[in-house]
Structure formats: C-alpha cells, structure tokens
DSSP file (Angstrom, degrees, kcal/mol; ACC not computed):
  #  RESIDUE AA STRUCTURE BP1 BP2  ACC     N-H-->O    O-->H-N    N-H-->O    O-->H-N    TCO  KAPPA ALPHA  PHI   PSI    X-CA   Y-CA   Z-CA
    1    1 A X              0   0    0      0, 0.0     2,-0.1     0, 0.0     0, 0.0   0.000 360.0 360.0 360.0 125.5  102.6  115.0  108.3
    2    2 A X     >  -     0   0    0      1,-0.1     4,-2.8     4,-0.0     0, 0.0  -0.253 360.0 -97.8 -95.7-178.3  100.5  112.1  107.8
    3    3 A X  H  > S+     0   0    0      1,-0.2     4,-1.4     2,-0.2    -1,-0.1   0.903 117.6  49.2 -76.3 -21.8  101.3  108.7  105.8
    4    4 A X  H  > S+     0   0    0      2,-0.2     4,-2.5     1,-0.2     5,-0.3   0.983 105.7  53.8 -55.0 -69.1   99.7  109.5  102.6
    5    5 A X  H  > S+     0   0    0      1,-0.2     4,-1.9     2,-0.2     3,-0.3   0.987 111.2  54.9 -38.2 -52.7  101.4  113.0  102.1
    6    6 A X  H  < S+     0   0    0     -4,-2.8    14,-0.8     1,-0.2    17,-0.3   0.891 101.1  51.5 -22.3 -65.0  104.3  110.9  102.6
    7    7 A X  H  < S+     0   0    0     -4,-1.4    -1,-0.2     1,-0.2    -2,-0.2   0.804 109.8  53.6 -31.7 -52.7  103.5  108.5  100.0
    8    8 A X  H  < S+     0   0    0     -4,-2.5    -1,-0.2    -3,-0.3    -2,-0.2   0.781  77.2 115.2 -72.5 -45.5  103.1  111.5   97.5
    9    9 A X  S  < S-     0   0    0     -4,-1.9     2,-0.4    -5,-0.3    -3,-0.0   0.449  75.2-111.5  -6.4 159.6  106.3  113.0   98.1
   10   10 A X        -     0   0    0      9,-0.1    -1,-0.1     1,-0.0     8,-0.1  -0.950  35.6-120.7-110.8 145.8  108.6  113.1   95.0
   11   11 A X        -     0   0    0      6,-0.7     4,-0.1    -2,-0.4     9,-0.1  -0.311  49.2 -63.4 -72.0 144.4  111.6  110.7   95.5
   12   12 A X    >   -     0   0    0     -2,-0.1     3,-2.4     2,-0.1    -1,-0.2   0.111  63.5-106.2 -17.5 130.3  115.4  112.1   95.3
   13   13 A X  T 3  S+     0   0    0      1,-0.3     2,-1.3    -3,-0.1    -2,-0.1   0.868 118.7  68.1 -54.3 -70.6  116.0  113.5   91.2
   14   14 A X  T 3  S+     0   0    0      2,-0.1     2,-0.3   127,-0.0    -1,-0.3   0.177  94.7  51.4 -66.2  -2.2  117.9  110.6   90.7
   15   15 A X    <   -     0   0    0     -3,-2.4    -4,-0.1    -2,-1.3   122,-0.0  -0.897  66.4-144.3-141.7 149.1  115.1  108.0   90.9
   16   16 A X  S    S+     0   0    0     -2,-0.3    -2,-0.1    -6,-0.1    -3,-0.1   0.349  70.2 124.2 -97.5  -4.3  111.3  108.1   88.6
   17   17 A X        -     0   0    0      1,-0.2    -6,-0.7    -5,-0.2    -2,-0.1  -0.104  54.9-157.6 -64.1 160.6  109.8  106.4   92.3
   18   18 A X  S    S+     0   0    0     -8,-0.1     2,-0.2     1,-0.1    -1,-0.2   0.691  70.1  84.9-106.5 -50.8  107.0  108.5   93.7
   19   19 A X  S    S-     0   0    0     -9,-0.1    -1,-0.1     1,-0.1   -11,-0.1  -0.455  84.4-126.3 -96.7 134.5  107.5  107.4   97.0
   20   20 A X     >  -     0   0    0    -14,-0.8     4,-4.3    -2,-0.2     3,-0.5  -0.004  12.6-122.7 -53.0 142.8  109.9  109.2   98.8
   21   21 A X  H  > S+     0   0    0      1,-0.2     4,-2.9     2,-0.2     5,-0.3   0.904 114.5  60.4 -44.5 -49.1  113.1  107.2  100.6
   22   22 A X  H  > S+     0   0    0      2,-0.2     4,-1.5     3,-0.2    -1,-0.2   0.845 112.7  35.8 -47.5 -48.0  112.3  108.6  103.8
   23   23 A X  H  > S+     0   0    0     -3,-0.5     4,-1.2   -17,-0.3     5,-0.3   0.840 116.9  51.5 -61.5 -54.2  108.5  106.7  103.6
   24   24 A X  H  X S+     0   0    0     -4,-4.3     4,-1.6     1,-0.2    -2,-0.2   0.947 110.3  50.9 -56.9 -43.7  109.8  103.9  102.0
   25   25 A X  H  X S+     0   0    0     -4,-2.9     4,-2.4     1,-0.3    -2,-0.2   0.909 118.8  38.4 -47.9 -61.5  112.6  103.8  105.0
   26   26 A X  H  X S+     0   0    0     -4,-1.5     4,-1.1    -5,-0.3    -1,-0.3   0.636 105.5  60.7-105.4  19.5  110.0  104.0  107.6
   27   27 A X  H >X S+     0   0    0     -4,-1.2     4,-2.8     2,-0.2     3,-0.6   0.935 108.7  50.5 -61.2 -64.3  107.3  101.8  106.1
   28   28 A X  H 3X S+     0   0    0     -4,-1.6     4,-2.6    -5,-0.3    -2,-0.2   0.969 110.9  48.6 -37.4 -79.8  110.0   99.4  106.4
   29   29 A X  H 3X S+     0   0    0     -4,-2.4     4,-1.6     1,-0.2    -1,-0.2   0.664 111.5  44.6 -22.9 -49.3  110.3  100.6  109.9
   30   30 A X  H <X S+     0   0    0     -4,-1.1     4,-0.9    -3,-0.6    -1,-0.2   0.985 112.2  58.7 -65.6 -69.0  106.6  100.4  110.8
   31   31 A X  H >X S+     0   0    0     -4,-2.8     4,-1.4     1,-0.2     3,-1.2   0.636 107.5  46.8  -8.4 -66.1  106.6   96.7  109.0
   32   32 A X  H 3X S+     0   0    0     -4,-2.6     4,-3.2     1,-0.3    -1,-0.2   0.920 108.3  51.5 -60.7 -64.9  109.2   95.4  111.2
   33   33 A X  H 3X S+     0   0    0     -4,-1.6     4,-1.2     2,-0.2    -1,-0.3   0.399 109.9  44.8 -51.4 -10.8  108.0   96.4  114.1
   34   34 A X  H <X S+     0   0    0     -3,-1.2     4,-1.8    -4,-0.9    -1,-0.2   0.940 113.3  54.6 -84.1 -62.1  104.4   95.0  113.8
   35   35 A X  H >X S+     0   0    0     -4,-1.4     3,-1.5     2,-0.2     4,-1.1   0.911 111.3  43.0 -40.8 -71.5  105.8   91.9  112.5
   36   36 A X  H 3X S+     0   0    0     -4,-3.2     4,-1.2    33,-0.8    34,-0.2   0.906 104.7  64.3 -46.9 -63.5  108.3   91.5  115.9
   37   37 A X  H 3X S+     0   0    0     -4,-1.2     4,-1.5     2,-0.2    -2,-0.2   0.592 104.5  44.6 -37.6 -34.8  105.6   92.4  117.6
   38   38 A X  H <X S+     0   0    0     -4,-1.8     4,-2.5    -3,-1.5     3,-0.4   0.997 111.4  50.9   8.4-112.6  104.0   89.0  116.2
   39   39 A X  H  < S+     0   0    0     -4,-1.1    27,-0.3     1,-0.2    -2,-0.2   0.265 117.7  36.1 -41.9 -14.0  106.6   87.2  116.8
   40   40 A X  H  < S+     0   0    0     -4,-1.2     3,-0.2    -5,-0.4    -1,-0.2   0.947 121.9  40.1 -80.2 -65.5  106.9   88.4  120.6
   41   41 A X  H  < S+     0   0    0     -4,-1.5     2,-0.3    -3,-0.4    -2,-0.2   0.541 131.6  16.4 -88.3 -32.5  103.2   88.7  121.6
   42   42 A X     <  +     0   0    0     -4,-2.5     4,-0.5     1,-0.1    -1,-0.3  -0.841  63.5 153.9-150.5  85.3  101.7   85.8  120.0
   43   43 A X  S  > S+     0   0    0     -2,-0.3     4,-1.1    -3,-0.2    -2,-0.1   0.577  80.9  63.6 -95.7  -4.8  104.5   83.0  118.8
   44   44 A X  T  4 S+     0   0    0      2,-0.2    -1,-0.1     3,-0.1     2,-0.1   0.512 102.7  40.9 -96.6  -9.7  101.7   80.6  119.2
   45   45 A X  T >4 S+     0   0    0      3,-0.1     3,-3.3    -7,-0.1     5,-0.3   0.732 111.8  58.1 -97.0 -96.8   99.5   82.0  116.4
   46   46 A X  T 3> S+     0   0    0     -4,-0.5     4,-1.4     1,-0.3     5,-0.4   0.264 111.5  39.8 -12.4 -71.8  102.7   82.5  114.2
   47   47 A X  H 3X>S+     0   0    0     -4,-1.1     5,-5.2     2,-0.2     4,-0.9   0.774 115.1  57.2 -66.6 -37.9  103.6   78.2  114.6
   48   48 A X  H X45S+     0   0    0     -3,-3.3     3,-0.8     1,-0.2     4,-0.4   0.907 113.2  42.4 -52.4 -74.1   99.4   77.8  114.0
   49   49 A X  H 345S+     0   0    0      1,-0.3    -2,-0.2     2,-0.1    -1,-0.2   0.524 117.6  37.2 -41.1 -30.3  100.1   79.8  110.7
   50   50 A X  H 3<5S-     0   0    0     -4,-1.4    62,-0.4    -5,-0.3    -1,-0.3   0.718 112.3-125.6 -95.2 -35.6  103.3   78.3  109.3
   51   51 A X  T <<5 +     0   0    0     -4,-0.9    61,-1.7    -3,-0.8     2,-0.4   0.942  56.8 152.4  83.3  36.5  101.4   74.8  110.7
   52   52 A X      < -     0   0    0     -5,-5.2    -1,-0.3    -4,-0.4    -2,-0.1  -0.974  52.5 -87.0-118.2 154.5  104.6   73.9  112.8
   53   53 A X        -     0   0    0     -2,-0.4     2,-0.9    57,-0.4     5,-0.1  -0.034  42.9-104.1 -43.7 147.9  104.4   71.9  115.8
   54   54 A X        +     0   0    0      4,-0.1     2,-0.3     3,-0.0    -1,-0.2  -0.648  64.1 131.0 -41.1  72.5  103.7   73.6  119.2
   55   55 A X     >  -     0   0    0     -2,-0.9     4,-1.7     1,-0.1     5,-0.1  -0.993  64.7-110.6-156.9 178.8  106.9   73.7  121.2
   56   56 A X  H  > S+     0   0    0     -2,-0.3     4,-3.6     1,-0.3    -1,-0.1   0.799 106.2  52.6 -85.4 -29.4  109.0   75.8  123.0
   57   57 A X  H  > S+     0   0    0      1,-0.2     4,-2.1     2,-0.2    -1,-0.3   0.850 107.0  52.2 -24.8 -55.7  111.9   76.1  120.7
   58   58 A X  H  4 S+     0   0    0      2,-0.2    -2,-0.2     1,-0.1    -1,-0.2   0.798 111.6  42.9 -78.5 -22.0  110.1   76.9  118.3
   59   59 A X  H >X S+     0   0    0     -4,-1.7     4,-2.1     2,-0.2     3,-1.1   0.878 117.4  51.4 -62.6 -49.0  108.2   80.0  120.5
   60   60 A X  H 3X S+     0   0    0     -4,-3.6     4,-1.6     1,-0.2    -2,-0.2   0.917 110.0  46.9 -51.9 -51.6  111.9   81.0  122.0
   61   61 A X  H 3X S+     0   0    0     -4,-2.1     4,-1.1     1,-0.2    -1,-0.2   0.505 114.8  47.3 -74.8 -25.8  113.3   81.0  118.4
   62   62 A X  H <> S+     0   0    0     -3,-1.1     4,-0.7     2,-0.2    -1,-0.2   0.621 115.1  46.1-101.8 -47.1  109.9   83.4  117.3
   63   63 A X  H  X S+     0   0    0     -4,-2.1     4,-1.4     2,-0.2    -2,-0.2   0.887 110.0  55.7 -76.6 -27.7  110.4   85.6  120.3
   64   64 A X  H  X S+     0   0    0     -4,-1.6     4,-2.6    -5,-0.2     3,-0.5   0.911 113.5  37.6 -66.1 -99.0  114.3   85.7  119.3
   65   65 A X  H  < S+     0   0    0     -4,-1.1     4,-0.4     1,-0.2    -1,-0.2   0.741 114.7  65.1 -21.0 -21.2  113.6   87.1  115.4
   66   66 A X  H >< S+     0   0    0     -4,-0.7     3,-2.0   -27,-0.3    -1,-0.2   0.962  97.9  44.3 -77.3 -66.2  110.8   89.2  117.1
   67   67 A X  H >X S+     0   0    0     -4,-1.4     3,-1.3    -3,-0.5     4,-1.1   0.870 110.3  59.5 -65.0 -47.0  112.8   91.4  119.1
   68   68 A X  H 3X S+     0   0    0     -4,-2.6     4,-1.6     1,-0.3    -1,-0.3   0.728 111.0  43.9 -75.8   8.2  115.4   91.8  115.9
   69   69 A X  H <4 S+     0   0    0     -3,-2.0   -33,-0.8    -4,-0.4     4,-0.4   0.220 106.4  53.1-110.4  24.4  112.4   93.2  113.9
   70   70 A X  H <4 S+     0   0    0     -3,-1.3    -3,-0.2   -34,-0.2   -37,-0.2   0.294 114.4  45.0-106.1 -22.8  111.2   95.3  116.6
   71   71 A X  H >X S+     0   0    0     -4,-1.1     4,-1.5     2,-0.2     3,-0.8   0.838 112.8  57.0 -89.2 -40.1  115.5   97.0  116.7
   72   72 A X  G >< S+     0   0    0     -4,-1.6     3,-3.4     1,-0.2     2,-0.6   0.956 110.8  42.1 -31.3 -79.6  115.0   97.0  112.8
   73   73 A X  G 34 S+     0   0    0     -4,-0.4    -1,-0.2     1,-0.3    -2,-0.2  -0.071 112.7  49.5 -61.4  14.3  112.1   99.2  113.3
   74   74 A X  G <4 S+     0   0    0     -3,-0.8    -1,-0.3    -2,-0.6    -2,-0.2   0.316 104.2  56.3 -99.1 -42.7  113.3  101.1  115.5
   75   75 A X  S << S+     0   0    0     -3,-3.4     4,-0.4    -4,-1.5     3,-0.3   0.947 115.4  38.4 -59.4 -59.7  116.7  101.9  113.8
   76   76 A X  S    S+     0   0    0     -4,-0.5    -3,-0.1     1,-0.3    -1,-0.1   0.439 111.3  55.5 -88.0  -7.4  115.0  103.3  110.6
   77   77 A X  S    S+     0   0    0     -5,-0.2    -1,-0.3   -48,-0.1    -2,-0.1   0.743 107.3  58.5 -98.5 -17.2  111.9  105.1  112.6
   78   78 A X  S    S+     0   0    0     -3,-0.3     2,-0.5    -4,-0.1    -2,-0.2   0.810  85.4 105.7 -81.5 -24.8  115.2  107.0  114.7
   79   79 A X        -     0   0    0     -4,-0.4     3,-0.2     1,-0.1     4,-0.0  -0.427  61.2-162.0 -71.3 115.8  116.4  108.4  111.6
   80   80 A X  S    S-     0   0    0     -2,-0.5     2,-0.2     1,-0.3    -1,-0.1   0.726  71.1 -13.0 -66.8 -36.3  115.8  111.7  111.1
   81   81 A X  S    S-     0   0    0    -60,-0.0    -1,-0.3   -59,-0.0     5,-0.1  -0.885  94.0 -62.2-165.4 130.6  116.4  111.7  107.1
   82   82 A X  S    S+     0   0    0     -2,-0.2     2,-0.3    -3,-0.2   -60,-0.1   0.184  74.2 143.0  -7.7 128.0  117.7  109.4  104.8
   83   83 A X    >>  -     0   0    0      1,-0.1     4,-1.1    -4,-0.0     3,-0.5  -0.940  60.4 -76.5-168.6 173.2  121.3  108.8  105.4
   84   84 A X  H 3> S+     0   0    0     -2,-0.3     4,-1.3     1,-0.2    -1,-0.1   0.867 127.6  46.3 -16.8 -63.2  124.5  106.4  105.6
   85   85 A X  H 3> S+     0   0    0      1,-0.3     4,-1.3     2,-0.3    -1,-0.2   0.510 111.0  53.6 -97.1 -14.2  123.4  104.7  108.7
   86   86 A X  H <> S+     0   0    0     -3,-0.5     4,-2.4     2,-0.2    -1,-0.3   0.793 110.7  48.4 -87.1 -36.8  119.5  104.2  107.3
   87   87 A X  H  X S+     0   0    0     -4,-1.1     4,-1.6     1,-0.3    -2,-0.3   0.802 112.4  42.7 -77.2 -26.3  120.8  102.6  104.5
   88   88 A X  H  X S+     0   0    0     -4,-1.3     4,-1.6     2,-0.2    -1,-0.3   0.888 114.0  53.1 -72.6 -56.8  123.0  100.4  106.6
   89   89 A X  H >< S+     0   0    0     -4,-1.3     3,-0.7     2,-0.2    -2,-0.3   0.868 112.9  46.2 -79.9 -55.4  119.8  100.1  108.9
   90   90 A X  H >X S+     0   0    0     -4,-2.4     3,-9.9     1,-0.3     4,-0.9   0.969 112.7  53.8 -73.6 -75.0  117.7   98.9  105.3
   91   91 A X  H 3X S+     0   0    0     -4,-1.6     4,-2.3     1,-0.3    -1,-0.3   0.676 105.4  51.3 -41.6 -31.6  120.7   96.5  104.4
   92   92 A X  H <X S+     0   0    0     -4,-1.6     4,-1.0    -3,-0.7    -1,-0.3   0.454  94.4  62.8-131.0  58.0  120.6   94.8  107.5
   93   93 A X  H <> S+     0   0    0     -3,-9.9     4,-1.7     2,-0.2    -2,-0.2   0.463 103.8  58.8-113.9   1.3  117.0   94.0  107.5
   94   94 A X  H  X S+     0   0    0     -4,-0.9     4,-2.7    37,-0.2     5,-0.4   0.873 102.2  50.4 -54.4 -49.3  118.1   92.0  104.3
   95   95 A X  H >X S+     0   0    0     -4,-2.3     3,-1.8     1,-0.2     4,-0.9   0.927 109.3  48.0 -54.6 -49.6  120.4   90.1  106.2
   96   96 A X  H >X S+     0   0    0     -4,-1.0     4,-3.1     1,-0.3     3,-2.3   0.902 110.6  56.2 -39.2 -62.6  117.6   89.4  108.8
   97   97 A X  H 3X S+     0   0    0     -4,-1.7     4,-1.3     1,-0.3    -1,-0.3   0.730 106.7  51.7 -52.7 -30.5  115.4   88.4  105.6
   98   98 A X  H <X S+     0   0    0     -4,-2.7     4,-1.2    -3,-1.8    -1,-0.3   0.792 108.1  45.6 -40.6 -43.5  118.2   85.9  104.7
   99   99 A X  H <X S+     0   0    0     -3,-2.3     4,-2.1    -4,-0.9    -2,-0.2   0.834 110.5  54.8 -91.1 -18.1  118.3   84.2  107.9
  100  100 A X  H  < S+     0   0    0     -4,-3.1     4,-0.3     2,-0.2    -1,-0.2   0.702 109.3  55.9 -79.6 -25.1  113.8   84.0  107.9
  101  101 A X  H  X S+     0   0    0     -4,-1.3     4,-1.0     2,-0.2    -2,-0.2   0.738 112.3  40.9 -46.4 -49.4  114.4   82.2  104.3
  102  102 A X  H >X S+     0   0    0     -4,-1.2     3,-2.0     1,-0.3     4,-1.0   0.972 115.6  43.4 -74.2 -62.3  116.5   79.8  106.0
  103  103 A X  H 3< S+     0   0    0     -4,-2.1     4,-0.4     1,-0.2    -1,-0.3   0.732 116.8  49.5 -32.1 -39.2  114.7   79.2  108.9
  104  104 A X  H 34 S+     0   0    0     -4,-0.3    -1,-0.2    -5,-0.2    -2,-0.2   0.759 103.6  60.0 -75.2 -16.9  111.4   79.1  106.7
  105  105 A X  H X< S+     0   0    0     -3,-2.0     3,-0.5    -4,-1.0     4,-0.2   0.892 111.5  48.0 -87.0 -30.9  113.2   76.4  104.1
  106  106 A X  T 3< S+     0   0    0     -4,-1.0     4,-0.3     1,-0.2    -1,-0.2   0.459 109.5  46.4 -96.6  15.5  113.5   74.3  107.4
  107  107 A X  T 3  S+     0   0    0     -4,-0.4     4,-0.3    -5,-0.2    -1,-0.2   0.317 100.1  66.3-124.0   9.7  110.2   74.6  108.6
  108  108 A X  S <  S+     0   0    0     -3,-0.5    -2,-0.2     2,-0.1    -3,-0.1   0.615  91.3  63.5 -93.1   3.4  108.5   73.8  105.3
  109  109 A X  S    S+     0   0    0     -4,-0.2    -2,-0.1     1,-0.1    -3,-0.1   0.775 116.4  34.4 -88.6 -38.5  110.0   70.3  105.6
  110  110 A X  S    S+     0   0    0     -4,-0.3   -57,-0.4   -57,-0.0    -2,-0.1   0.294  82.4 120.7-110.9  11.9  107.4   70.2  109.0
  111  111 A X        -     0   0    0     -4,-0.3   -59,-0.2     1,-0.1     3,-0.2  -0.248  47.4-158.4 -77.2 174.5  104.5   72.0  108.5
  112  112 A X  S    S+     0   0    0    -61,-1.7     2,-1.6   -62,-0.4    -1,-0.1   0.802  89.4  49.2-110.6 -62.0  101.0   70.6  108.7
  113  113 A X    >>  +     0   0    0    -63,-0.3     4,-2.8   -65,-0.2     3,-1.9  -0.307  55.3 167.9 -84.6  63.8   99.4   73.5  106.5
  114  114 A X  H 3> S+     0   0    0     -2,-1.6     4,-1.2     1,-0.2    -1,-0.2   0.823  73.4  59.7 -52.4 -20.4  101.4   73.8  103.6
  115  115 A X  H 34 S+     0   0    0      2,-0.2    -1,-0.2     1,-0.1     4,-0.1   0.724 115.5  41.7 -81.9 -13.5   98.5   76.4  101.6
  116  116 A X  H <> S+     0   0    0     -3,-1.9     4,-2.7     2,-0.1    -2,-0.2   0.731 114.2  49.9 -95.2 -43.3   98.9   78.8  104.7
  117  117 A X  H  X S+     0   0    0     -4,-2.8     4,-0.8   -67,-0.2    -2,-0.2   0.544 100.0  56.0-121.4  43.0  102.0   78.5  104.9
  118  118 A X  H  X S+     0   0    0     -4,-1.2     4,-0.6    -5,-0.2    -1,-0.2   0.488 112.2  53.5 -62.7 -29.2  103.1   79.1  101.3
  119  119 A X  H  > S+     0   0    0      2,-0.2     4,-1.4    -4,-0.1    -2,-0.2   0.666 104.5  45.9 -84.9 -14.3  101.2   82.3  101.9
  120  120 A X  H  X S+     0   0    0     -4,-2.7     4,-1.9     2,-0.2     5,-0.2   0.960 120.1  50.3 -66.0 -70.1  103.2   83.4  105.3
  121  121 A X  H  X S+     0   0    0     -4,-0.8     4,-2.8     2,-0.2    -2,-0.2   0.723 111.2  44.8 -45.0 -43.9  106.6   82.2  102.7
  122  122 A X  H  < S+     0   0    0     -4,-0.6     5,-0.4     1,-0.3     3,-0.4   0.996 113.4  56.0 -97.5 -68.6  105.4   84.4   99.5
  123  123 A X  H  X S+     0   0    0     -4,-1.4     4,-1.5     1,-0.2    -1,-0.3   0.747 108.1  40.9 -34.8 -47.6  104.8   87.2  101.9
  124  124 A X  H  X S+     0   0    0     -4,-1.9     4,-0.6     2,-0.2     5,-0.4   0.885 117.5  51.6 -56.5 -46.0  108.2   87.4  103.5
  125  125 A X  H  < S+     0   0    0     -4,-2.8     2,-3.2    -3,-0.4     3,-0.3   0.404 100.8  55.3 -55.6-126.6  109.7   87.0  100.4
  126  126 A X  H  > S+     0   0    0      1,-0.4     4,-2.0     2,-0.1    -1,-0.2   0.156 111.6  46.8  48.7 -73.8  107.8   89.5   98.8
  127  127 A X  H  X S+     0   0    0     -2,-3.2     4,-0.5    -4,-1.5    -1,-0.4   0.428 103.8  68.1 -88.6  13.9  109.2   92.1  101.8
  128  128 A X  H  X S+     0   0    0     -4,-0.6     4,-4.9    -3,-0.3    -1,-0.2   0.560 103.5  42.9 -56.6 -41.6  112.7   90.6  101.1
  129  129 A X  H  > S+     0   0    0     -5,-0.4     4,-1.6     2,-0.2     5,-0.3   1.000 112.2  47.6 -66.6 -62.3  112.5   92.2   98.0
  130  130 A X  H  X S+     0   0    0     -4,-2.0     4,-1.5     1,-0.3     5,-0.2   0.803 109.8  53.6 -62.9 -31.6  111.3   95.3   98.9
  131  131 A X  H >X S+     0   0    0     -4,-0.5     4,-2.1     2,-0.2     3,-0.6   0.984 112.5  48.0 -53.0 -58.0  113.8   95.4  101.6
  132  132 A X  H 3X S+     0   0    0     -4,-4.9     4,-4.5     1,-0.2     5,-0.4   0.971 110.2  49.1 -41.2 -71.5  116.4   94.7   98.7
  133  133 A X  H 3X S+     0   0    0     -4,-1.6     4,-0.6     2,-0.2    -1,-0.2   0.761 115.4  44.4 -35.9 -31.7  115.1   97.4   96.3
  134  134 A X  H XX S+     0   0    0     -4,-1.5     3,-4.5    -3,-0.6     4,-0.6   0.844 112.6  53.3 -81.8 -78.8  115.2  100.0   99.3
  135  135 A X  H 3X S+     0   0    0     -4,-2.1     4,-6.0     1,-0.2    -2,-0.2   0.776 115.4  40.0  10.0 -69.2  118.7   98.8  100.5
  136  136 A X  H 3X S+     0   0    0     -4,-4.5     4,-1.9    -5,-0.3    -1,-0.2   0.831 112.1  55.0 -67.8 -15.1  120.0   99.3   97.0
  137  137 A X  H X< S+     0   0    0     -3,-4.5     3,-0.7    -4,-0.6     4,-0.2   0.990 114.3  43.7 -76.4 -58.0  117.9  102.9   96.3
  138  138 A X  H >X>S+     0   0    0     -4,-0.6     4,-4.3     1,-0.2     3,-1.5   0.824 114.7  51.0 -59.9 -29.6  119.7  104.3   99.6
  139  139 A X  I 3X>S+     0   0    0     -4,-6.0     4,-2.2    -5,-0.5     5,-1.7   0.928 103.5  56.2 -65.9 -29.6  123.3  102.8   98.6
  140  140 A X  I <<5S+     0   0    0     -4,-1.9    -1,-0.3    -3,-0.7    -2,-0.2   0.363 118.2  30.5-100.2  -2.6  123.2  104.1   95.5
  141  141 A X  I <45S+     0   0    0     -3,-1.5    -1,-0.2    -4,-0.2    -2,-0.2   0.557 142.2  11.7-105.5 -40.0  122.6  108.0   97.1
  142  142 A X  I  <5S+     0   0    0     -4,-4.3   -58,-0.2   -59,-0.2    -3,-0.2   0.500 125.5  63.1-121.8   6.6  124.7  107.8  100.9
  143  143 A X  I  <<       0   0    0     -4,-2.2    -3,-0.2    -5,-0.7    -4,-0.1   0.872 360.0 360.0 -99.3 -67.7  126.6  104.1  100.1
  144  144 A X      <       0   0    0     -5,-1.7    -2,-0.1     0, 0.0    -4,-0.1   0.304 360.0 360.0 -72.7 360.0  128.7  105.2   97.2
C-alpha cells in the first residue's frame, strides 16, 4: 500500500478526517525519524539554522533529542494498527515537543539569524500541534 492510498483512507466513523489514524500515526513516525536523523547526522547544519554558536554542547544536546525522535519513530512505525500503546507512543512525542519549545525559548535569546530561525520555531510548533491533535484523536478512541 502506498502513502497516498493511505492518505485516502476514511478515518474511524467517529471522526469527518479523511486521513486515516493509522497514516496520521505513521506520518508522525516517518517525521520523527527524518528529523532525529538531523539532529544525529548533521548537528552542525541544525546550530547553522537556528544561528547558534558552534559548540559541542550544543551538538551533544542535538545528537541527544535526535536519537529520541528516531525511538518516537520507531514506536509508531512498530505498530501494527492504531492502538493504546500508539496513542501513548503519539502523546509522548508531545512531551518531546514540550521539552524542543523550551530548549528553543533558550536558544532564541542566542541566535545570530533570528528570520531562519523563526522559521525552524514556527515549524516545530506547527508539528507540536499536529502531534497534539493526533494524541487527542487516538485518546479519544483506545485512551478512554
């Protein structure tokens, strides 16, 4: 099945969404894992973008966050179907997205490019949300 058919799917009766939980769930999945994969492979284009200083903290810290969005994406791609444990998997790639707001709110204090990396910020938000909005779609079918 390819990603489009995916797309098309009709969502659980209880929700008007066209795309299915299962897609949205590993969308997510794919997401993370290109994103750790970033953050692993290249933490030294990631500090150009956000336009924070070069150092090795800040790479360890990059490589750290990397590796939990490569375990996100890894959790929700294992999942066979929408479930408890995906929906737990969704919820805590919010939490992750909590702790990349905070970490982002102290590295806007020291960036050099602030127009770059207002667009890196908008972007994370932006899949904070969607993370929420999946989170809440799955609690509200295997959470409650």
């Amino acid at each position: 099945m390819n990603f489009l058919s995916l797309l098309q799917q009709q969502r659980h009766p209880t929700h008007d969404s066209v795309i299915s939980e299962d897609a949205e769930a590993r969308a997510l999945g794919v997401a993370s894992i290109a994103i750790g994969l970033s953050e692993l492979a290249a933490p030294k284009q990631v500090q150009s973008l956000l336009g924070i200083e070069d150092r090795a903290s800040h790479r360890g810290i990059l490589r750290v966050l990397g590796v939990r969005e490569i375990m996100h994406g890894i959790n929700l791609l294992a999942e066979e179907k929408p479930s408890k444990s995906m929906a737990v998997g969704v919820w805590s790639r919010v939490a992750g997205d909590v702790l990349d707001t905070a970490l982002l709110a102290v590295a806007a204090t020291k960036t050099k490019k602030p127009a770059k990396f207002a667009a890196v910020a908008a972007a994370v938000l932006g899949i904070g949300v969607w993370d929420t909005v999946a989170a809440k779609r799955l609690s509200e079918d295997y959470l409650s």
